[in-house]
N, C-alpha and C positions, 0 to 999 in steps of 0.2 A: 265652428271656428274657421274661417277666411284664410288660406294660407297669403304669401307673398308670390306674386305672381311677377311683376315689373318691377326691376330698382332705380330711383334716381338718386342720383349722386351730385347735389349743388355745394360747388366751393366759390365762396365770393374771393376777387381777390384783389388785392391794391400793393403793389412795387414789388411783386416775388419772384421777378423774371428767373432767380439760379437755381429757385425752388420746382418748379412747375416740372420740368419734363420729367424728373425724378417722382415726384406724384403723381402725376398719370401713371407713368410705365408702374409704379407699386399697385396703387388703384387696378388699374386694367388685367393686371397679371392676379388681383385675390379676387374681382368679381368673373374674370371667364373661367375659374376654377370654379365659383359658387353657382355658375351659368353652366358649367358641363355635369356639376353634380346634383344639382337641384332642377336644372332648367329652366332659372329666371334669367328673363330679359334684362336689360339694364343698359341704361343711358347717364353718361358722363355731362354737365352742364356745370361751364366755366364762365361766372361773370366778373368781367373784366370791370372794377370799381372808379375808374378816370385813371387807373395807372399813368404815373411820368416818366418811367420805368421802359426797358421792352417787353414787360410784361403780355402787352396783346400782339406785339408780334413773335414772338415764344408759341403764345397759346393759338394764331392762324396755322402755324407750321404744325402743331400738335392735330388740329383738326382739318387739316388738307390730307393726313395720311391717316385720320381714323373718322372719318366722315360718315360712320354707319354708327358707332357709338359716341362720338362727342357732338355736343352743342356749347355754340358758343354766344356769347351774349356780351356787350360791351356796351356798358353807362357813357353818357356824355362825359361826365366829371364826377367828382367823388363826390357821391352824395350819403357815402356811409356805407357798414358793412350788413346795418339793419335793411334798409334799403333792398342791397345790391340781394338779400336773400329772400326778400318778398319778392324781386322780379325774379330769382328761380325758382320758387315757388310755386307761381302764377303762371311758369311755364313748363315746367313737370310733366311728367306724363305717367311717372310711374304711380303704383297703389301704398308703395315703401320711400320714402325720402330720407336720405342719409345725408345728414350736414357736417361737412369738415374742414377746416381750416386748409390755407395753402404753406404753412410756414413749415413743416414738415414737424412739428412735437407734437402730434397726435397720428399714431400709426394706421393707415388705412388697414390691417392685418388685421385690427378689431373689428370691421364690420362684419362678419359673420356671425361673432357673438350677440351684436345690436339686432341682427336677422332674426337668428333663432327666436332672440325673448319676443320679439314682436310675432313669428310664429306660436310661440305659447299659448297669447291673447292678450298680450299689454299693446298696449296704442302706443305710447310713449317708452324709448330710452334712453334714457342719460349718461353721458360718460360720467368718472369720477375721476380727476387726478389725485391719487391715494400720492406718492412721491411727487409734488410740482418740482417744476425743474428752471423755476421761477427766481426772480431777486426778492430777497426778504421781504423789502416795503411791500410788495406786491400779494408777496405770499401771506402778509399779516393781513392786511386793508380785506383780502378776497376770503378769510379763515372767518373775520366777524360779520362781512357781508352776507358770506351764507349763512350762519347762524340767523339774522337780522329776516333774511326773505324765508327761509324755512318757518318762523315764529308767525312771522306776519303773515303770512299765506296758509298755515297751520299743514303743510308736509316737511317733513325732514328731506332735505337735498346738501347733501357733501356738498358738490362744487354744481353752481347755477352755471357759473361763467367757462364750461368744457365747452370745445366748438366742436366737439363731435356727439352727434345726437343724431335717434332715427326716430320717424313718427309714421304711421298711416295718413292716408295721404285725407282721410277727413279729416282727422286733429286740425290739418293746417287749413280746410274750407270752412271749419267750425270758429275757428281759436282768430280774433282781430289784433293783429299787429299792425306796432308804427311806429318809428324811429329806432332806435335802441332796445326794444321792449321783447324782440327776439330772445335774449338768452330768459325772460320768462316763459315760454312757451310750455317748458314742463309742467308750471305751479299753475297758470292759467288754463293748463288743459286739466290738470286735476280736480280744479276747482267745478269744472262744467264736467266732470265724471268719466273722464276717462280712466283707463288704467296706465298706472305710471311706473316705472321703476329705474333702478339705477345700479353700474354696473360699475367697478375698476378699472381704470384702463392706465396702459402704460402715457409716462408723457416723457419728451427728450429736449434737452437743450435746443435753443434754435441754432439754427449751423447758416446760414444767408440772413443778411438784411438786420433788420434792425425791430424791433417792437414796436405796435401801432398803438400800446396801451400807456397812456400818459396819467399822472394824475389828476389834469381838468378829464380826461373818462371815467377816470376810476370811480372821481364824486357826484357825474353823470351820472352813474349807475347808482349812486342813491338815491337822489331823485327820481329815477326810473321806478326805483321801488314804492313809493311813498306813492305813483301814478298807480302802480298796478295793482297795490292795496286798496287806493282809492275808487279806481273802478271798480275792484271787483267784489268787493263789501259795500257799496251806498251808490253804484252807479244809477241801478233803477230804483235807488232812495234815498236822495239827497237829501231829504228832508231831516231823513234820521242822523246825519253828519252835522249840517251845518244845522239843525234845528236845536241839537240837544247843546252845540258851542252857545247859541242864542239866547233858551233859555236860562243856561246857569249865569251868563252877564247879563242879563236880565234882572234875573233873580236877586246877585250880587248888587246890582245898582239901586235894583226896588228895597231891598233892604238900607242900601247905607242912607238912600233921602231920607227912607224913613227913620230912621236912629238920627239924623240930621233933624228931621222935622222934629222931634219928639222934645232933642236937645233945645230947641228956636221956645218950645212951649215951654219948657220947664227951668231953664235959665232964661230965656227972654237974649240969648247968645249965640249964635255960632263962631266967634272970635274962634282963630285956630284951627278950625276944622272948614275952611276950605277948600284946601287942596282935597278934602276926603269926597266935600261938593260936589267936586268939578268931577273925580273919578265916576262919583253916582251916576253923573247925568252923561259922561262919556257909557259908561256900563248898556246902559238903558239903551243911547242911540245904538251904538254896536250889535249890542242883541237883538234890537229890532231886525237892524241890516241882514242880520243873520239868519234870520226866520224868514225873511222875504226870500232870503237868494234861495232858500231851500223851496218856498215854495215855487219859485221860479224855473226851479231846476227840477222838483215834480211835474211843473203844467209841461216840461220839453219833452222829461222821460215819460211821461205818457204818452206823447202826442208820437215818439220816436221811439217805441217801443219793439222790438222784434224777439223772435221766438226765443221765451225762458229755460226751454227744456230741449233736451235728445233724446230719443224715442233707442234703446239699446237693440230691444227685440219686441216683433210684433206679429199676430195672425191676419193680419188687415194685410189684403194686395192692393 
C-alpha cells in the first residue's frame, strides 16, 4: 500500500475575492502542520474561473509572497467550475489531489482526515455534509438527488454534490470528465473499481458573496446524471439501450397491424380504429430507428474502443 507522498490542493474559483486570503492562510497553516509531521510536499493551485470580481488580483498578491507553494492558473472567462477543475487537474503534480471550494463552508481542517483514509488504501474520499447549512429548496432538491445518483449508479453516497473530495492522482488519469460531470467522479470511479468512501464533514454558512447555485444548475445536474448512467451502463453497448427501446415499439406496432389486419379480414372494417393504424405503423418506423441508431452506435464503439479494465496488482515488470 502506496503511502501519500505530494499534496495537491485545486480550488476553482469565480467572484470570492473576501474569501481567498482567509483560505489560503487556513489551507497553508493545516498542510505545513501535515508537511512537518508526515513530510508531504504539497502544492496549493488556484484557478481563477473569468472572475469580475478582484478575485485574481487577490490571488497574484497571494502568490507573489508564497511562490514556492502556490500555483496559479487563470481562465479566459468563465467557462464553468467543471472546467476550471480539469485544468487543475491537468496540472497537478501531486500523487493526492484534494478538491475545495473557495466559499469558505467547507473547512480545510478536514483534509487530514480525507489523507489518512486514502493512506488506508481507498482511492477516493468524499465529503458528506451531515448538517447543510444550506436554504431549504436546496437542501430538498440535493437530499432526493442523491438518493436518485446513489440508485442509478448502484453505490450509496450521502452528498454527491460536497466540494471537498480527495482522490489519488490515477482516479483522475483513469476517470473521463466534461462539463458538470465532476461532482460524479466518486460513482464513476467506483464503477471502474476503485475504492471509494465517504466521510462527515463539518459545513458552515457562507459568510462573502453570494451562491453560484441556481436552480437552472440544480436541474443541470439532473441531466448530468441521466449522462453519467448513460455512459456508464450502455456506453460500450448501445445496442442494449436503444435496441431493447426498439424492439418493444416494434413489437408493439407489429402487433396492433396485426389485430388491425385481422379486424380488415374478419369484418371487412377498420371504421374506428384508425388512429390505432397510424400509432402501428408510427410503432414500427420508431422502432426500426431504434435499432439502427444502436447499431450505429456499436459500429463507433468498436471502432472507438479503449482499454475496459485496470490491472490493480501484477507480477509482470
Amino acid at each position: 500500500m502506496s503511502k501519500i507522498r505530494k499534496l495537491s490542493v485545486v480550488i476553482p474559483v469565480f467572484n470570492e475575492e473576501k474569501s481567498l486570503k482567509i483560505l489560503h492562510e487556513t489551507i497553508k497553516s493545516v498542510l505545513d502542520k501535515i508537511s512537518a509531521k508526515k513530510g508531504k510536499n504539497y502544492e496549493i493551485i488556484f484557478i481563477d474561473d473569468g472572475s469580475s470580481d478582484r478575485s485574481f488580483s487577490v490571488l497574484k498578491n497571494i502568490h507573489s509572497n508564497n511562490k514556492e507553494s502556490v500555483r496559479l492558473i487563470k481562465l479566459r472567462k468563465n467557462f464553468g467550475k467543471g472546467a476550471a477543475l480539469s485544468c487543475g487537474f491537468k496540472h497537478a503534480k501531486g500523487d493526492c489531489v484534494i478538491t475545495i471550494d473557495s466559499d469558505l463552508q467547507d473547512s480545510p481542517e478536514e483534509m487530514p482526515r480525507f489523507i489518512e483514509k486514502l493512506d488506508q488504501g481507498f482511492d477516493v474520499v468524499s465529503g458528506w455534509k451531515v448538517a447543510r447549512k444550506d436554504p431549504l429548496p436546496k437542501k430538498i432538491f440535493s437530499y432526493f438527488f442523491n438518493i436518485f445518483a446513489s440508485f442509478a449508479m448502484g453505490f450509496k453516497l450521502h452528498d454527491v454534490n460536497c466540494g471537498i473530495k480527495a482522490y489519488k492522482s490515477e482516479v483522475l488519469s483513469e476517470v473521463e470528465i466534461y462539463g458538470d460531470l465532476y461532482r460524479f467522479i466518486p460513482l464513476l470511479a467506483y464503477r471502474k473499481g476503485f475504492k471509494v468512501c465517504e466521510i462527515p464533514v463539518k459545513h458552515y454558512a457562507r459568510k462573502y458573496g453570494r451562491s453560484k447555485y441556481g436552480w437552472k444548475r440544480l436541474f443541470g445536474g439532473s441531466l448530468d446524471l441521466l449522462t453519467v448512467f448513460f455512459i456508464t451502463h450502455y456506453k460500450n453497448k448501445p445496442l442494449h439501450f436503444f435496441g431493447i427501446l426498439g424492439i418493444i415499439l416494434f413489437l408493439l406496432g407489429f402487433s396492433t397491424a396485426l389485430f388491425i389486419t385481422l379486424l380488415k379480414i374478419t369484418t371487412g372494417t377498420i371504421q374506428g380504429h384508425i388512429p390505432l393504424l397510424l400509432f402501428s405503423i408510427l410503432s414500427i418506423i420508431v422502432g426500426v430507428q431504434l435499432i439502427s441508431l444502436g447499431l450505429l452506435g456499436e459500429l463507433y464503439s468498436s471502432n472507438s474502443k479503449k482499454k475496459e479494465y485496470l490491472v490493480e496488482f501484477t507480477t509482470y515488470k
